[in-house]
Wavefront OBJ file of the C-alpha trace (Angstrom):
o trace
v 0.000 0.000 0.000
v 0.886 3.914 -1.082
v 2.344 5.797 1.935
v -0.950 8.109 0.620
v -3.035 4.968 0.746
v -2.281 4.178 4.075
v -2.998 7.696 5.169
v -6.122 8.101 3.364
v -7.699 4.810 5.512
v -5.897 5.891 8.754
v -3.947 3.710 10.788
v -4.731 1.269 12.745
v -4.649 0.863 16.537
v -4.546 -1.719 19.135
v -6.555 -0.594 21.860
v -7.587 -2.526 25.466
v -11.030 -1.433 26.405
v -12.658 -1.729 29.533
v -15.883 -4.134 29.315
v -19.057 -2.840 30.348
v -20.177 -5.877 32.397
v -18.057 -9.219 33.223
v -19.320 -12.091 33.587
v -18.375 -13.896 37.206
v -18.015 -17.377 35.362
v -15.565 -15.573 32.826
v -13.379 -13.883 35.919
v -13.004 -17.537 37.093
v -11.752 -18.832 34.682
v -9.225 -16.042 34.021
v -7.858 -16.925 37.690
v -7.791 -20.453 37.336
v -6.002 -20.183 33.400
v -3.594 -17.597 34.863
v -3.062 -19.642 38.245
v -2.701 -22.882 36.004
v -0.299 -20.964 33.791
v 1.760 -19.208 36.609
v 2.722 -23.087 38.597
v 3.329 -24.776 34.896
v 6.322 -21.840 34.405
v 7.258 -22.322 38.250
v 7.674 -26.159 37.475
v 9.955 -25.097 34.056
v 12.062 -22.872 36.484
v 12.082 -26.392 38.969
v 12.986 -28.151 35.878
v 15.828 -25.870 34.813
v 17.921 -26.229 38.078
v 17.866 -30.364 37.701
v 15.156 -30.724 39.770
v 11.673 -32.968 39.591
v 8.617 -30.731 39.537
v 5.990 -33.713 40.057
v 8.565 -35.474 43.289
v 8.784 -31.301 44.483
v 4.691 -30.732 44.449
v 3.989 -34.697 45.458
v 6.745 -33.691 48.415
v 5.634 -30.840 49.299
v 1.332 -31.336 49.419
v 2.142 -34.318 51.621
v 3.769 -32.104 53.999
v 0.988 -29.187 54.038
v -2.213 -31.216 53.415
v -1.264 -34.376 53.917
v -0.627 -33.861 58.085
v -2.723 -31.910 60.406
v 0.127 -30.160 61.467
v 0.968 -28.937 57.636
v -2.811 -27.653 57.907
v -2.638 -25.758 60.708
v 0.609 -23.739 59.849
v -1.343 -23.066 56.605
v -3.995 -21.848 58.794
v -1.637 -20.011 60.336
v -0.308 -18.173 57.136
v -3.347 -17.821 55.925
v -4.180 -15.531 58.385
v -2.096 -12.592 58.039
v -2.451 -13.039 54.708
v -5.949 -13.168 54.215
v -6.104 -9.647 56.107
v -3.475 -7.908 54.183
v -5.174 -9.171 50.842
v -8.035 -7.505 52.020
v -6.233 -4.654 53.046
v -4.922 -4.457 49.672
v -8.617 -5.103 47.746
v -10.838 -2.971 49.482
v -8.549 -0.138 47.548
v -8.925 -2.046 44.497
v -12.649 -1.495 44.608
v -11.618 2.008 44.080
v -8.525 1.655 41.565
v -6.439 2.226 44.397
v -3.141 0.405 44.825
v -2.278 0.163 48.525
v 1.597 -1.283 48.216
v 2.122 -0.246 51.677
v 0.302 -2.808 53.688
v 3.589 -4.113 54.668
v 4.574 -1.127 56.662
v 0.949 -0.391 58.124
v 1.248 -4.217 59.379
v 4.326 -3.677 61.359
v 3.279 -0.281 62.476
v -0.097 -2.245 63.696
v 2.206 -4.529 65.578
v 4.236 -2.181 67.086
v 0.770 -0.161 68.232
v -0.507 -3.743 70.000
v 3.118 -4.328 71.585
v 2.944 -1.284 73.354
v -0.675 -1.721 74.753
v 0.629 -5.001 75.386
v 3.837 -4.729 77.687
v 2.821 -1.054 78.939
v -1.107 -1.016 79.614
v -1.365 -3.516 82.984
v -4.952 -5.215 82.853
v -6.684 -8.574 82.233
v -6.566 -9.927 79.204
v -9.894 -10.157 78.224
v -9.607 -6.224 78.202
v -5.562 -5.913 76.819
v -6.630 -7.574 73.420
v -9.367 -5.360 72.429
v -7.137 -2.533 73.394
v -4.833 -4.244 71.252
v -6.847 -4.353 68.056
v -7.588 -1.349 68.595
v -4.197 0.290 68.871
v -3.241 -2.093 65.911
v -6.200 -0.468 63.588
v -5.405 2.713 64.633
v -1.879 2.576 63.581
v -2.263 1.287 60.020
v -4.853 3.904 59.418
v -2.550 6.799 60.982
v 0.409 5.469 58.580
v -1.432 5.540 55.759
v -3.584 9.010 56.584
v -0.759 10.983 54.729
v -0.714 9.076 51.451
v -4.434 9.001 51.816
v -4.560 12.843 51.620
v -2.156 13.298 49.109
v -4.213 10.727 46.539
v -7.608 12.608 47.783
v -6.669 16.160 47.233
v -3.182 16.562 45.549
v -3.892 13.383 43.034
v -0.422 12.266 44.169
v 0.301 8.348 43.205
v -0.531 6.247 46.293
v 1.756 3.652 44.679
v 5.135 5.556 45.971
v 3.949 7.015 48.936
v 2.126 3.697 50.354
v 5.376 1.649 49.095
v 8.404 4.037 50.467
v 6.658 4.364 53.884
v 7.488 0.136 54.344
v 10.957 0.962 54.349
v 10.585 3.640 57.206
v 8.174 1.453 59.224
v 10.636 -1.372 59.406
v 13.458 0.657 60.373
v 11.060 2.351 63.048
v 10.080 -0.980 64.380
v 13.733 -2.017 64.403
v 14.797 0.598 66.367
v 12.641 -0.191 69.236
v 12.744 -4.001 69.053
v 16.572 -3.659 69.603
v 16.703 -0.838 71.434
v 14.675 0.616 74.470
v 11.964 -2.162 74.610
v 14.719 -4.943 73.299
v 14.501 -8.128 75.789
v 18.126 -7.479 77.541
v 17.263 -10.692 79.867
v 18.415 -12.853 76.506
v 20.901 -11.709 74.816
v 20.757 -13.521 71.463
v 17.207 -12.095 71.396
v 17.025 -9.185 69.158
v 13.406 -8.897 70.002
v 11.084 -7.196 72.853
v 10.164 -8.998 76.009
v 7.018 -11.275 75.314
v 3.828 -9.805 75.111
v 1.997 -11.426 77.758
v -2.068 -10.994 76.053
v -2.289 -13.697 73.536
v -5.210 -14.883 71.532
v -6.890 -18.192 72.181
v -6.186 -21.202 70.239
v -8.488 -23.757 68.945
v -7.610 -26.482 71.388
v -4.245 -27.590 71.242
v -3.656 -26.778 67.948
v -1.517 -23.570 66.681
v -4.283 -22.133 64.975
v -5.595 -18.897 66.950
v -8.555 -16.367 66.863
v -6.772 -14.397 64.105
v -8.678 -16.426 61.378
v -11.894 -16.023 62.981
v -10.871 -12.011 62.729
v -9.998 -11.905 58.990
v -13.100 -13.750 58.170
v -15.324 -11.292 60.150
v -13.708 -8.142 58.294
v -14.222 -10.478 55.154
v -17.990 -10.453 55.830
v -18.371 -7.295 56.853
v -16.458 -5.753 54.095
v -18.474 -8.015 51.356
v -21.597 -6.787 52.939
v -20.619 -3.168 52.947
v -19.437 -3.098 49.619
v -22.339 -5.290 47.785
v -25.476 -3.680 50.164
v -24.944 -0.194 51.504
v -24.846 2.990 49.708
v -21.072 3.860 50.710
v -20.216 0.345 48.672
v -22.203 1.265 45.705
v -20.502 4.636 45.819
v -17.193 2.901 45.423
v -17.924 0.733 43.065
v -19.017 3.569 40.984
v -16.203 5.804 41.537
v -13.677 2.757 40.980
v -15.018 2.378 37.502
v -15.593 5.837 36.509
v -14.175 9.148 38.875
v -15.769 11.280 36.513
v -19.298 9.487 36.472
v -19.251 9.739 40.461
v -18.410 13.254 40.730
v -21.097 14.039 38.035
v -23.947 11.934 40.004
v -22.934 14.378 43.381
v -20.870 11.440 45.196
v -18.353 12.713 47.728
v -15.186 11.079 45.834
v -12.634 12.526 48.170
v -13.896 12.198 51.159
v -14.222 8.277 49.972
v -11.091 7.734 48.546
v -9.590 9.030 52.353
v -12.023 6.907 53.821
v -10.847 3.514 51.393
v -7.441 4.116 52.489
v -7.743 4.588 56.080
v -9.964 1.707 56.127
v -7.620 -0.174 53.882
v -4.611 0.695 56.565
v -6.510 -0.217 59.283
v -6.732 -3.663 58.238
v -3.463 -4.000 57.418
v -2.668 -3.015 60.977
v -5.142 -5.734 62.296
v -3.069 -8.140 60.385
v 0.078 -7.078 62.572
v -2.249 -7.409 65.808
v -2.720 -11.025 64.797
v 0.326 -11.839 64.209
v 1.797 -10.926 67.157
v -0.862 -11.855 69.529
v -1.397 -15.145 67.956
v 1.823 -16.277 66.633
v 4.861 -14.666 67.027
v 4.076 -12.575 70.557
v 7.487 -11.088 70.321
v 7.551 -7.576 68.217
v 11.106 -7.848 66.124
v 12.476 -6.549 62.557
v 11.628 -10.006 61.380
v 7.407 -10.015 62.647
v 6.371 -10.320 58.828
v 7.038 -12.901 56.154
v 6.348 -10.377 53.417
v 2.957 -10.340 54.349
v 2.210 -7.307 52.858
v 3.453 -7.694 49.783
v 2.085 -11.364 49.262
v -1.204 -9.508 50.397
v -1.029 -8.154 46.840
v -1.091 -11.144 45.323
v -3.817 -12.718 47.254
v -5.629 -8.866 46.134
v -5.011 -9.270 42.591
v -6.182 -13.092 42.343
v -9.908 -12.371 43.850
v -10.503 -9.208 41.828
v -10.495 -7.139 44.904
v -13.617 -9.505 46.012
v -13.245 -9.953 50.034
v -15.424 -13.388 50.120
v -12.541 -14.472 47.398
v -10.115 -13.586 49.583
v -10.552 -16.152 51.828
v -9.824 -19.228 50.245
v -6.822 -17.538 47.894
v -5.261 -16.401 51.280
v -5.675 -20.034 52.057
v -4.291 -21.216 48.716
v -1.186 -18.581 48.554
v -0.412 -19.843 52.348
v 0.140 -23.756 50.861
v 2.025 -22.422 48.383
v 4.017 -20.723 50.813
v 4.046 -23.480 53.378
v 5.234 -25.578 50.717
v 8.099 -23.329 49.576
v 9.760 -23.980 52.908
v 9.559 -27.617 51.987
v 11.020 -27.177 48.669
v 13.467 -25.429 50.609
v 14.740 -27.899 52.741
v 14.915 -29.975 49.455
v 17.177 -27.610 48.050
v 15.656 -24.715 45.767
v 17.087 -21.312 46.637
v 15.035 -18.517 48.495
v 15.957 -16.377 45.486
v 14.356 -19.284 43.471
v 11.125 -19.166 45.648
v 10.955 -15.181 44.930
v 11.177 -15.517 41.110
v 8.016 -18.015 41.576
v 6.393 -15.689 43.673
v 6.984 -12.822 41.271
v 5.664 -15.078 38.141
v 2.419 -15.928 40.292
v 2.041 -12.012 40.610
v 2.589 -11.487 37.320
v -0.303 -13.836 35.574
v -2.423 -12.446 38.259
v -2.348 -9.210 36.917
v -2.927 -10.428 33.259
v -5.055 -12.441 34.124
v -7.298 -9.535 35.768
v -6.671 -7.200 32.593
v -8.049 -10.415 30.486
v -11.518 -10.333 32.523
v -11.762 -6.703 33.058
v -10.974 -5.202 29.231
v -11.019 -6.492 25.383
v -8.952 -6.375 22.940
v -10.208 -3.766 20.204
v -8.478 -3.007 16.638
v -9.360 0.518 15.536
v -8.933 2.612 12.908
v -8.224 6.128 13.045
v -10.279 8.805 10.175
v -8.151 11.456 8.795
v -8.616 14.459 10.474
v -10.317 12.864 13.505
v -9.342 14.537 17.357
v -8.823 12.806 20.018
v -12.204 11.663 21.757
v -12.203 12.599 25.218
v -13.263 10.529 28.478
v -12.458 7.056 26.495
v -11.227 4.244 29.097
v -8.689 2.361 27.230
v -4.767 1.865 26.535
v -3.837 2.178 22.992
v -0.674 1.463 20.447
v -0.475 2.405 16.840
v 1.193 0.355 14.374
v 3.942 3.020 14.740
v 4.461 3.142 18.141
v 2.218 6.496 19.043
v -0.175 6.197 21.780
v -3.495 7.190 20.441
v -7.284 7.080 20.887
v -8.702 5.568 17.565
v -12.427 5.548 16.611
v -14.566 2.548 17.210
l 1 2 3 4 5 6 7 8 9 10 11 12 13 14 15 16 17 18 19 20 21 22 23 24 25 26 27 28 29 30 31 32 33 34 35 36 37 38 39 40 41 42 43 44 45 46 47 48 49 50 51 52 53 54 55 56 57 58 59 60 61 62 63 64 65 66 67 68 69 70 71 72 73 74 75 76 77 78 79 80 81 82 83 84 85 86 87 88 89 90 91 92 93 94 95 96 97 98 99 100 101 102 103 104 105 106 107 108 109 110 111 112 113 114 115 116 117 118 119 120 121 122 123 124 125 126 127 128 129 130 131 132 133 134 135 136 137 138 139 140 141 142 143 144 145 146 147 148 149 150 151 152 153 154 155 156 157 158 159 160 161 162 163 164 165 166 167 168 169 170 171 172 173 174 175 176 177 178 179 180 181 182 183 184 185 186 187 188 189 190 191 192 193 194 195 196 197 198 199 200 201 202 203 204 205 206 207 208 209 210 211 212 213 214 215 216 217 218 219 220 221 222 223 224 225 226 227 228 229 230 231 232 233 234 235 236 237 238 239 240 241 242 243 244 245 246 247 248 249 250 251 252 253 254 255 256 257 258 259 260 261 262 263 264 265 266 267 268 269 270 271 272 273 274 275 276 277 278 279 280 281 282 283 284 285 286 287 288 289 290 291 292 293 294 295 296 297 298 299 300 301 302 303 304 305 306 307 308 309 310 311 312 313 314 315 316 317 318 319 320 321 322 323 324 325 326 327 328 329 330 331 332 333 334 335 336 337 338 339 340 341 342 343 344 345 346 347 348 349 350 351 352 353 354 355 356 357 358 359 360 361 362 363 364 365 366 367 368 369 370 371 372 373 374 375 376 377 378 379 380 381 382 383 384 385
């Protein structure tokens, strides 16, 4: 074709378009492809280093689901991150990317160990003090990126993510320092909070699972049957849409995030009270960041949550297995990272379509189109459908 040719009939764009309605059978099966996909590229990485991927996933279900004490330490993972992935997806009801959950958790903990070793009482009164002071922390750390994305439209990405980094160190400081245990002194940890949650008999599974699945229900509840949820739903699909119908997008986008930190804080509450009872540099397993993961696999759906906080904590149960059998912690990561990865395509493959356009001679830019676009010649554009 004529270089005139080609400009006469416009040129033609690849553009991903948001779809009006998805079908809940169709966002299955995007999880379950992209899950599917994600563990057949972690068994080629398995494969590369000389290594059996059927002996590594026969090895390691037999020691998560084939004992009842693999199944309780995957209860026991599940739970901190079932509440950071629900940290992390009540912001995705919004669009809202809350990276920091890692740093609101330990900033939760650090809240509860203080109520903990310095507020004398019962215990039936110390925990709910706890939670408390835990929920109150993740909110306060992430009131300032909250502002900033509500009225400054600053990217809640960096904020949320650099404020882990400052958390941790915080958190360091007094886990080795003025509340460090000096009666051990291999301990680089704080005395032992004496408030614990209960445990379901004598197993190691606490209370903490009993908590995430409350703020599971309570959260799918608000956000499926009360006006503030329908709110959010509307202003996560469309900001301009909700500020045209009269609904108070600010103030809800500070509200998401607070709420979002809050939880995230719970999650450190849990953990410390339940598992770990000792506040130190090392309280989280990544948590926060895996709570992204378990975000991005249930569309930001809390009831979903649950059993891909469950599924993401036998994966990572079973990654100390394949440990122990040799694969590398960097090795683990990389695995990680791929599962993260067909996540998110798999949630841009249920939410948008694929649309070839062609753009008119002489045609503007439309205005207020949701879509990404590419030309054949590498220009971002916004062709006409």
């Amino acid at each position: 074709m004529k270089r005139s040719d080609r400009t006469t009939a416009g040129k033609r764009s690849f553009r991903l378009m948001r779809r009006a309605e998805t079908k809940p059978l169709y966002e299955v099966i995007c999880r379950i492809v992209s899950v599917l996909l994600a563990l057949l590229v972690a068994g080629v990485v398995i494969k590369l280093i000389g290594m059996s991927p059927i002996l590594m996933l026969q090895k390691a279900l037999k020691s998560t689901l084939g004992s009842s004490y693999g199944f309780e330490q995957a209860l026991v993972l599940a739970t901190p991150l079932i509440l950071c992935g629900l940290s992390v997806a009540v912001g995705l009801r919004m669009n809202i990317w809350n990276i920091g959950a890692e740093g609101q958790l330990f900033m939760g903990a650090w809240a509860a160990t203080w109520v903990g070793l310095f507020v004398p009482g019962p215990t039936a009164l110390i925990l709910p003090l706890m939670f408390i002071a835990g929920a109150l922390a993740g909110a306060l750390w992430i009131l300032i990126p909250a502002l900033a994305r509500a009225f400054l439209n600053v990217n809640e990405i960096i904020t949320t993510l650099l404020l882990n980094f400052v958390a941790i160190l915080f958190v360091n400081y007094f886990a080795i320092g003025p509340w460090r245990d000096s009666g051990v002194g291999i301990l680089l940890a704080t005395k032992r909070v004496p408030a614990e949650l209960p445990t379901f008999g004598n197993s190691y599974v606490h209370y903490g699972i009993l908590i995430a699945a409350a703020i599971a229900l309570v959260l799918a509840f608000a956000i499926q049957r009360t006006k503030w949820g329908y709110e959010i739903r509307i202003i996560g699909r469309n900001r301009r849409a909700g500020r045209f119908a009269g609904m108070p997008v600010n103030r809800n986008i500070l509200l998401v995030m607070l709420i979002s930190g809050a939880i995230a804080g719970v999650a450190g509450m849990s953990e410390l009270a339940g598992n770990v009872h000792r506040l130190s540099g090392t309280i989280s397993n990544q948590y926060g960041y895996q709570g992204i993961i378990v975000a991005a696999l249930s569309s930001g759906s809390p009831l979903v949550v649950l059993p891909v906080g469950f599924l993401l904590a036998i994966l990572l149960n079973a990654g100390i297995v394949l440990q122990a059998q040799g694969i590398s912690v960097n090795t683990m990561l990389a695995i990680n990272g791929v599962i993260l990865l067909f996540a998110a395509v798999g949630w841009v493959a249920s939410q948008y379509r694929l649309v070839v356009t062609r753009d008119q001679p002489g045609d503007e830019m439309e205005e207020g189109g949701e879509g990404i676009s590419m030309d054949e010649e590498g220009e971002g554009g916004s062709g006409r459908e």
